[in-house]
N, CA, C and O atoms as a printed pandas DataFrame, in Angstrom:
     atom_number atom_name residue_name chain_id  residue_number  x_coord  y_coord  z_coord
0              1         N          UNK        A               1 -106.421   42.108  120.563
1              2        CA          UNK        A               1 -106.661   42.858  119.360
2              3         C          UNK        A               1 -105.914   44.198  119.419
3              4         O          UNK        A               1 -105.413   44.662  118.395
4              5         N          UNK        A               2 -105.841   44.750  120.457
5              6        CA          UNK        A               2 -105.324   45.675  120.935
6              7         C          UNK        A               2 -103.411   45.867  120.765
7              8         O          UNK        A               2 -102.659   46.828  120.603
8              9         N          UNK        A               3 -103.336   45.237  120.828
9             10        CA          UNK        A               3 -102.154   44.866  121.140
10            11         C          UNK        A               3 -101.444   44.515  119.484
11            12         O          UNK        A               3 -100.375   44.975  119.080
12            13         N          UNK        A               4 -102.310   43.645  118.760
13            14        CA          UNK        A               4 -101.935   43.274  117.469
14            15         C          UNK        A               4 -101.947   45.000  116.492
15            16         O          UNK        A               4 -101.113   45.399  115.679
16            17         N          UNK        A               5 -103.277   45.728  117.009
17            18        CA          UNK        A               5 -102.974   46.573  116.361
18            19         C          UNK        A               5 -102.211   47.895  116.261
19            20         O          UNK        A               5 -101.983   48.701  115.359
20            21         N          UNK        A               6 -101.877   47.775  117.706
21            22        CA          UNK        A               6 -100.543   48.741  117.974
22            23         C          UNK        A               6  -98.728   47.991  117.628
23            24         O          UNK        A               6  -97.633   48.554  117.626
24            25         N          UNK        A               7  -99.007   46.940  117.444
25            26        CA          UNK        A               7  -97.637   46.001  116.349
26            27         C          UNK        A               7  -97.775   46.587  114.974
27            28         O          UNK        A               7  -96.677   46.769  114.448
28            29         N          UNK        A               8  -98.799   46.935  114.242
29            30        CA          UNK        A               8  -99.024   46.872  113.084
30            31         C          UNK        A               8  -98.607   48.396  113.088
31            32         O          UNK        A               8  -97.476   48.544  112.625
32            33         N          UNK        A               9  -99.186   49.507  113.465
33            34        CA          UNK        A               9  -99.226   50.480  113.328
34            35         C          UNK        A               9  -97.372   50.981  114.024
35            36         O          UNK        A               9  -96.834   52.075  113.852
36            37         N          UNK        A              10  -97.153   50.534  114.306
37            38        CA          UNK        A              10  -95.709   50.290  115.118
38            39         C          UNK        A              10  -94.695   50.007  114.020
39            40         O          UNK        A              10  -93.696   50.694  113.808
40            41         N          UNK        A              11  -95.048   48.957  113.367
41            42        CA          UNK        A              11  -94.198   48.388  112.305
42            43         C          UNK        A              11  -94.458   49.791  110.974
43            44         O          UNK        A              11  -93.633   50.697  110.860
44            45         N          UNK        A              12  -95.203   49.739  110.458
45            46        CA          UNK        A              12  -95.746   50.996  109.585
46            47         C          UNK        A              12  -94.768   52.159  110.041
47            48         O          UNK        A              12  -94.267   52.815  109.128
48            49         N          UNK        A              13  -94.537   52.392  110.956
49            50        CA          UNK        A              13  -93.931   53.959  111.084
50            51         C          UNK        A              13  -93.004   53.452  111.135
51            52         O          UNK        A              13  -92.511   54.060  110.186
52            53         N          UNK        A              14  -91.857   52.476  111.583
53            54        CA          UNK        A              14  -90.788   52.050  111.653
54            55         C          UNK        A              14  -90.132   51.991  110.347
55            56         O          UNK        A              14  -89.014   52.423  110.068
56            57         N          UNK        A              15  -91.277   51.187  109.301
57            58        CA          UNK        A              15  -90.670   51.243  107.671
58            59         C          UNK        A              15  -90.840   52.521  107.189
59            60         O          UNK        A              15  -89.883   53.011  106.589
60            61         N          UNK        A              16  -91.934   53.228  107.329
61            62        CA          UNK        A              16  -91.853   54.757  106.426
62            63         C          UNK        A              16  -90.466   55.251  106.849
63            64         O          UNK        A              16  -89.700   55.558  105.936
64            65         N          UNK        A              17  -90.026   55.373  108.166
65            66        CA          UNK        A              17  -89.308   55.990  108.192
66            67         C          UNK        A              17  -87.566   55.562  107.733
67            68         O          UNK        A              17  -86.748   56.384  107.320
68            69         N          UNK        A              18  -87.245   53.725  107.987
69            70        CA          UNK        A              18  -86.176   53.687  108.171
70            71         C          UNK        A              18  -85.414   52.642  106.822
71            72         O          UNK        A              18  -84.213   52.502  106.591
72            73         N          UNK        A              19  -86.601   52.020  106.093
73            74        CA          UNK        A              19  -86.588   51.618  104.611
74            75         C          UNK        A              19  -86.604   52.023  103.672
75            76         O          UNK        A              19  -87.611   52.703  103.474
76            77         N          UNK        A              20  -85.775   51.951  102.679
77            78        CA          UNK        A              20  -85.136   52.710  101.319
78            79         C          UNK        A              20  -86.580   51.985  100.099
79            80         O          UNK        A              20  -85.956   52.025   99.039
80            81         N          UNK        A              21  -87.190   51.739   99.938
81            82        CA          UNK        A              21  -88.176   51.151   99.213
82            83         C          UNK        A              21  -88.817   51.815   99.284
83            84         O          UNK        A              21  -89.104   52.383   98.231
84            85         N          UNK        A              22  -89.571   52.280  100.627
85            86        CA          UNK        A              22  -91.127   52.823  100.682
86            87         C          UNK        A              22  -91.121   54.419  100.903
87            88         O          UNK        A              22  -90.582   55.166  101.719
88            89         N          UNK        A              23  -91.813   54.561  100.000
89            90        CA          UNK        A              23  -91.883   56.181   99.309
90            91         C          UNK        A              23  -93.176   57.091  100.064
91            92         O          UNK        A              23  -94.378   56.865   99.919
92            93         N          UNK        A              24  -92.534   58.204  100.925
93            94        CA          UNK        A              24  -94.169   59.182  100.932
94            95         C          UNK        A              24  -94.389   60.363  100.452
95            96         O          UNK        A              24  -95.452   60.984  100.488
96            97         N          UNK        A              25  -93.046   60.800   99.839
97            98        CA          UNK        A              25  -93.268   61.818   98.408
98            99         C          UNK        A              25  -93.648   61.229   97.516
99           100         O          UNK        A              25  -92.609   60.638   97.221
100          101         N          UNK        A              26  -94.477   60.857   96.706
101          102        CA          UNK        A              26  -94.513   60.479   95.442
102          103         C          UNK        A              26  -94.681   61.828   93.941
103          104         O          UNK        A              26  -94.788   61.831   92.714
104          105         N          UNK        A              27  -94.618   62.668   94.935
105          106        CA          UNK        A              27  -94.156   63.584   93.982
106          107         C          UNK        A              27  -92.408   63.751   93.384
107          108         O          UNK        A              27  -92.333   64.319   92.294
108          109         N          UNK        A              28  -91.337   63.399   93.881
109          110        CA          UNK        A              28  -90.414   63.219   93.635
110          111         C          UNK        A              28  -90.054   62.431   92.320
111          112         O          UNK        A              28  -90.734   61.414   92.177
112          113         N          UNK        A              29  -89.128   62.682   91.323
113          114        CA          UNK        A              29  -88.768   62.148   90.623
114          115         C          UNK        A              29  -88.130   60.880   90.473
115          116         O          UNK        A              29  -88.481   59.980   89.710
116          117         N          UNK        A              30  -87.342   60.883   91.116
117          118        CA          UNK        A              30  -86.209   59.276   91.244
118          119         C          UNK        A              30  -86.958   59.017   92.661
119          120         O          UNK        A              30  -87.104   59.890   93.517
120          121         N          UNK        A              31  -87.295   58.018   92.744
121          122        CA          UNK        A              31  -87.654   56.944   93.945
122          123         C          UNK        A              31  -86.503   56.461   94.951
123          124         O          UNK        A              31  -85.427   56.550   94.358
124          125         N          UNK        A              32  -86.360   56.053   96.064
125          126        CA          UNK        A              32  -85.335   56.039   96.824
126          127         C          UNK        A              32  -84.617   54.959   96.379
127          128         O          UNK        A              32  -83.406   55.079   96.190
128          129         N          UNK        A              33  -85.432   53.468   96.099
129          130        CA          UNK        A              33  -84.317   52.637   95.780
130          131         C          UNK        A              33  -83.595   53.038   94.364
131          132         O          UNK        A              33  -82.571   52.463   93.993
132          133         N          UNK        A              34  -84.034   53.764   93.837
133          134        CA          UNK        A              34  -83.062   54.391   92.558
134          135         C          UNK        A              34  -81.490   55.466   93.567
135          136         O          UNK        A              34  -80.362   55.326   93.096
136          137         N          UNK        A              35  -81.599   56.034   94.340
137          138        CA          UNK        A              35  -81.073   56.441   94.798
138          139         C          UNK        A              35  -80.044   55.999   95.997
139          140         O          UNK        A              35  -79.571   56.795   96.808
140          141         N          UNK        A              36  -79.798   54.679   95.970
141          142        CA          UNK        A              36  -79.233   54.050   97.002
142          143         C          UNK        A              36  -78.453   53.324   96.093
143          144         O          UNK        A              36  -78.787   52.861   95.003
144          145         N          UNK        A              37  -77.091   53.267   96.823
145          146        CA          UNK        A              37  -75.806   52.877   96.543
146          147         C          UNK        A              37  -75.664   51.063   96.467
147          148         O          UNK        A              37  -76.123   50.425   97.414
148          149         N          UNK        A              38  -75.092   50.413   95.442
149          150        CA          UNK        A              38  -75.354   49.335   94.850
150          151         C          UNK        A              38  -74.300   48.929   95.793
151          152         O          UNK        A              38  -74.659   48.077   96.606
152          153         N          UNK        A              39  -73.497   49.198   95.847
153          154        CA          UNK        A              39  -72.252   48.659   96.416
154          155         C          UNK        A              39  -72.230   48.344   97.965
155          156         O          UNK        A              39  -71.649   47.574   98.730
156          157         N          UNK        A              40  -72.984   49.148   98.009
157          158        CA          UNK        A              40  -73.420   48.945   99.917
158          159         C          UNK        A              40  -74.428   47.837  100.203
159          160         O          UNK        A              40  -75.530   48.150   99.754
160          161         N          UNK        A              41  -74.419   46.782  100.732
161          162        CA          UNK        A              41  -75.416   45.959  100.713
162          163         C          UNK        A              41  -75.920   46.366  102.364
163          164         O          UNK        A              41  -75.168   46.455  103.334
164          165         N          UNK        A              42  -77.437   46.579  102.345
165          166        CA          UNK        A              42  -77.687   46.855  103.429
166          167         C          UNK        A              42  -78.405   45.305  104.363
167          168         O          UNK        A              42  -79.082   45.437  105.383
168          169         N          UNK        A              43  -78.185   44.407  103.954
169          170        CA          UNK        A              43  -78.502   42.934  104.251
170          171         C          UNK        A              43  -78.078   42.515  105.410
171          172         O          UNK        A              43  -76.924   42.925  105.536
172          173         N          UNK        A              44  -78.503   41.724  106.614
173          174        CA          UNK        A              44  -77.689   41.397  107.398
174          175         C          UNK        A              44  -76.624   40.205  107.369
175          176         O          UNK        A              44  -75.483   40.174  107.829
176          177         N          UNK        A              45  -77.407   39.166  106.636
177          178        CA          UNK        A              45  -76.916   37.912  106.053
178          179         C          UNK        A              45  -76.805   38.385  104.434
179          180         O          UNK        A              45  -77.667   39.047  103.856
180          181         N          UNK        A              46  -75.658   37.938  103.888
181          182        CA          UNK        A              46  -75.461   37.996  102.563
182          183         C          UNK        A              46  -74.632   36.372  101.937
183          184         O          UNK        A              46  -73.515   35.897  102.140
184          185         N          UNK        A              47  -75.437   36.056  101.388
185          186        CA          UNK        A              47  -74.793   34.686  100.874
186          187         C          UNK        A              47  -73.505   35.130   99.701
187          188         O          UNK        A              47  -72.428   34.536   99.651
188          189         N          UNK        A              48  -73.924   36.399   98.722
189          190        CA          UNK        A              48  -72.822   36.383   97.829
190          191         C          UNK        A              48  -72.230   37.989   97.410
191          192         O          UNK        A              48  -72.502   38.730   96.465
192          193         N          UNK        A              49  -71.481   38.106   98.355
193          194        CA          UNK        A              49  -71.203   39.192   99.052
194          195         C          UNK        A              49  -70.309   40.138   97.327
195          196         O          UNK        A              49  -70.213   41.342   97.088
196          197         N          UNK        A              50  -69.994   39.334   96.775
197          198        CA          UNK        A              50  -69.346   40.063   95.593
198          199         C          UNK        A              50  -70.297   40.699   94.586
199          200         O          UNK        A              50  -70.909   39.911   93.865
200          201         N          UNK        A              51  -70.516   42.017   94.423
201          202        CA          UNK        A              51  -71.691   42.465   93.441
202          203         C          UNK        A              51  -71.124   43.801   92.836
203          204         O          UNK        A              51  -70.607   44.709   93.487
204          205         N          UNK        A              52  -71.260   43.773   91.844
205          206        CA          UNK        A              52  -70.386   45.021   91.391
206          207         C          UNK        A              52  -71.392   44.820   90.062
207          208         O          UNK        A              52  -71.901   43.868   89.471
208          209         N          UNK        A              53  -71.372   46.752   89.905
209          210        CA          UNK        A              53  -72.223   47.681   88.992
210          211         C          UNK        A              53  -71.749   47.936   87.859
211          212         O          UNK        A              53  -70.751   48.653   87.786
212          213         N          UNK        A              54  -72.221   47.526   86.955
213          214        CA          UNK        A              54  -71.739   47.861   85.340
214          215         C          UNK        A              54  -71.678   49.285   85.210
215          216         O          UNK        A              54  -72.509   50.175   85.391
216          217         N          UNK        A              55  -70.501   49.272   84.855
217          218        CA          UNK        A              55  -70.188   51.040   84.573
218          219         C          UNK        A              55  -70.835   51.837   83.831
219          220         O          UNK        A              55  -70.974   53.036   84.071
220          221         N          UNK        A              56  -71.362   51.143   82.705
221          222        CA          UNK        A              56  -72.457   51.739   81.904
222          223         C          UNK        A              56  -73.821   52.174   82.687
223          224         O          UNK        A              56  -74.329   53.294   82.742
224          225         N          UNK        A              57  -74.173   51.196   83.159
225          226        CA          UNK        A              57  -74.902   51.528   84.182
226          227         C          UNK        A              57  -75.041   52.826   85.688
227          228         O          UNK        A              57  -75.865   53.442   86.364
228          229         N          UNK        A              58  -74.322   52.717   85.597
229          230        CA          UNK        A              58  -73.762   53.693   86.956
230          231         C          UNK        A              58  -73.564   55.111   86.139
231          232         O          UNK        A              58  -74.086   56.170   86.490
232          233         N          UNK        A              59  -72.837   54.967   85.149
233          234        CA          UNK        A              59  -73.443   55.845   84.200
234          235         C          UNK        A              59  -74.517   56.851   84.067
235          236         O          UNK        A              59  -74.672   58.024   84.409
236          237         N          UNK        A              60  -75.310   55.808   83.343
237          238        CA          UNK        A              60  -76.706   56.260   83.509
238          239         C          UNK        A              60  -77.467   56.765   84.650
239          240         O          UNK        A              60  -78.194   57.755   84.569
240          241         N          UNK        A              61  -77.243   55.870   86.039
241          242        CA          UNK        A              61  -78.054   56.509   86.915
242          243         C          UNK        A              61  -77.265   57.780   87.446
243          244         O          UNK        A              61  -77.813   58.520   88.262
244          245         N          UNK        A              62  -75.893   58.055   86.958
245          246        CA          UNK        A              62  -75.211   59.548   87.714
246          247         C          UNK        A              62  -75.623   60.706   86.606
247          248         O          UNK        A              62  -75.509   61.900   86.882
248          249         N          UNK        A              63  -76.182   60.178   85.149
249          250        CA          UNK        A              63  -76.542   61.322   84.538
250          251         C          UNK        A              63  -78.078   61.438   84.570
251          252         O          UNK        A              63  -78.525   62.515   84.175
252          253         N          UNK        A              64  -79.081   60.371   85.034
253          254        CA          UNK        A              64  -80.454   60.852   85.475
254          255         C          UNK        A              64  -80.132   61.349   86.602
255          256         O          UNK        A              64  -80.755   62.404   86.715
256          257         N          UNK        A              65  -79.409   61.136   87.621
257          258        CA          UNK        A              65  -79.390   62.119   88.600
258          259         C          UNK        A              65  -78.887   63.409   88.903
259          260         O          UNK        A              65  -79.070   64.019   89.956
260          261         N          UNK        A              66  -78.256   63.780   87.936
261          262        CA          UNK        A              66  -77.832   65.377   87.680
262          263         C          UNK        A              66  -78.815   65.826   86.694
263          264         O          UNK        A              66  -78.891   67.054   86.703
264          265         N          UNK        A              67  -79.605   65.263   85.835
265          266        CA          UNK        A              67  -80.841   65.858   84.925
266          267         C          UNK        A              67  -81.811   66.448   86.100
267          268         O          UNK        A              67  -81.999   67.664   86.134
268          269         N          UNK        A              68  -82.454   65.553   87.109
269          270        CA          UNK        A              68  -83.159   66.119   88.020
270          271         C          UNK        A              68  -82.908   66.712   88.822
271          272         O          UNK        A              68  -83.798   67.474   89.200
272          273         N          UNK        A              69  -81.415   66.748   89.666
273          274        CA          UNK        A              69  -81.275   68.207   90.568
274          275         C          UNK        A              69  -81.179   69.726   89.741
275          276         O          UNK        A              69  -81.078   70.772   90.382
């Protein structure tokens, strides 16, 4: 039991700290996966490695992100 629950609590600090998803400001405006680069796939295996961002799009998230700094 011991053991399971130092895995758990192990894993927990590993994601707060090193995963773009999980948030511990939630006071912040833009959330991290809003803030992470489309083009970069951080995946280890990628089946379809070609992904590209609609400019309109990219757009948008470079002018919400100069509204909030």
């Amino acid at each position: 039991m011991g053991v399971a629950l130092t895995g758990v609590a192990s894993f927990c600090i590993y994601a707060l700290f090193t995963k773009n998803d999980v948030m511990l400001n939630h006071h912040s405006k833009i959330p991290p996966w809003e803030k992470s680069i489309d083009e970069v796939n951080p995946k280890l295996l990628n089946l379809h490695s070609l992904q590209k961002l609609d400019p309109e799009v990219r757009k948008l998230k470079e002018e919400i992100n100069q509204k909030s700094a």
